[in-house]
N, C-alpha and C positions, 0 to 999 in steps of 0.2 A: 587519411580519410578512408582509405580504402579497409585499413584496418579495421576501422570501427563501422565497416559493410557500407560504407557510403558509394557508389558507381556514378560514372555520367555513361548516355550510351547517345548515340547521334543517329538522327533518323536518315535512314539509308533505304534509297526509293530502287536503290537497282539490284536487285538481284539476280540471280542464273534464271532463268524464267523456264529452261529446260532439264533444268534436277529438281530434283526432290527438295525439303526442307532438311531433310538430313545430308544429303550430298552439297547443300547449300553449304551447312555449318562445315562440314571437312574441307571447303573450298577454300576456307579461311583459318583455317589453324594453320602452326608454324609448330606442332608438338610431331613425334611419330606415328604413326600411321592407326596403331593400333589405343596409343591412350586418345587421341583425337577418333578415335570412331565411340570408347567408352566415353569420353566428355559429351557429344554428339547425344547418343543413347539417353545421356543424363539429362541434360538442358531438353530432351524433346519428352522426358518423360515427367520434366518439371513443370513445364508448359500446359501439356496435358491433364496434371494433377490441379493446376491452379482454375480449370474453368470447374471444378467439385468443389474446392475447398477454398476458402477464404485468405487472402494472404494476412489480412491483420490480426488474424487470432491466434499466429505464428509471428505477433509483435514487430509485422514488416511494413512499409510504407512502401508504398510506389509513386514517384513524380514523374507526372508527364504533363509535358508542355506539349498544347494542340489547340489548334484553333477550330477543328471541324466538330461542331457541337454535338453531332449524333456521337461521334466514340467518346466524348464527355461524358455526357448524360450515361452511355453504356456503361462505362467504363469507372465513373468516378464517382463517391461516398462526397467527398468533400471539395469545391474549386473554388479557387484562389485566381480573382483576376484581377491582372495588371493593367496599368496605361503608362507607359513611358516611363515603367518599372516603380510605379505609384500603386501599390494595392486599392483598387477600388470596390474590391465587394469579395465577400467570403461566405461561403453555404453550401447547402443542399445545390446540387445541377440545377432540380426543376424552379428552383427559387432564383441563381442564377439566370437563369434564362429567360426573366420577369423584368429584372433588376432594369429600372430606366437609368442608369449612371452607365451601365454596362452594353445596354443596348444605344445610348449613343458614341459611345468611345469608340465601341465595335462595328457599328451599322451607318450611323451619325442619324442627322433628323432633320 
């Protein structure tokens, strides 16, 4: 999978809260000292590039699973929601967040 650009990444609530984002990422590599500050460099200056530029127009997809619907809506083109891994609705966020299938599964009533 990974071959063909597929990743999982796991959401990770704790970080160094007294470094930086870039002293963040060197806290966690396992390369030497100096490819680990060039991959660092790289990943922050891909990051950076992503809030200009569109990831899908570089034929990328991004999956993220979230329940907090403000970075939904921020964040997402297209959402896919589940109930006990049963797709119940698929669309636009702002139509998402309408959907009475979705508002009870999620909310109840």
């Amino acid at each position: 999978m990974a071959r063909r650009g597929i990743g999982r990444t796991f959401q990770v609530i704790r970080v160094f809260p007294e470094l930086t984002a870039f002293e963040n990422l060197l806290a966690v590599t396992n390369e030497p000292i100096e490819a680990a500050r060039h991959k660092a460099e790289e990943l922050l200056g891909f990051v950076t590039l992503t809030r200009l530029a569109r990831l899908r127009d570089q034929g990328k997809t991004i999956i993220i699973v979230e329940h907090d619907m403000k970075v939904v809506v921020g964040l997402c083109e297209t959402v896919y929601v589940l109930d006990y891994g049963e797709k119940i609705a698929e669309g636009p966020a702002s139509v998402i967040q309408s959907n009475e299938r979705v508002i009870e599964a999620y909310f109840g009533r």
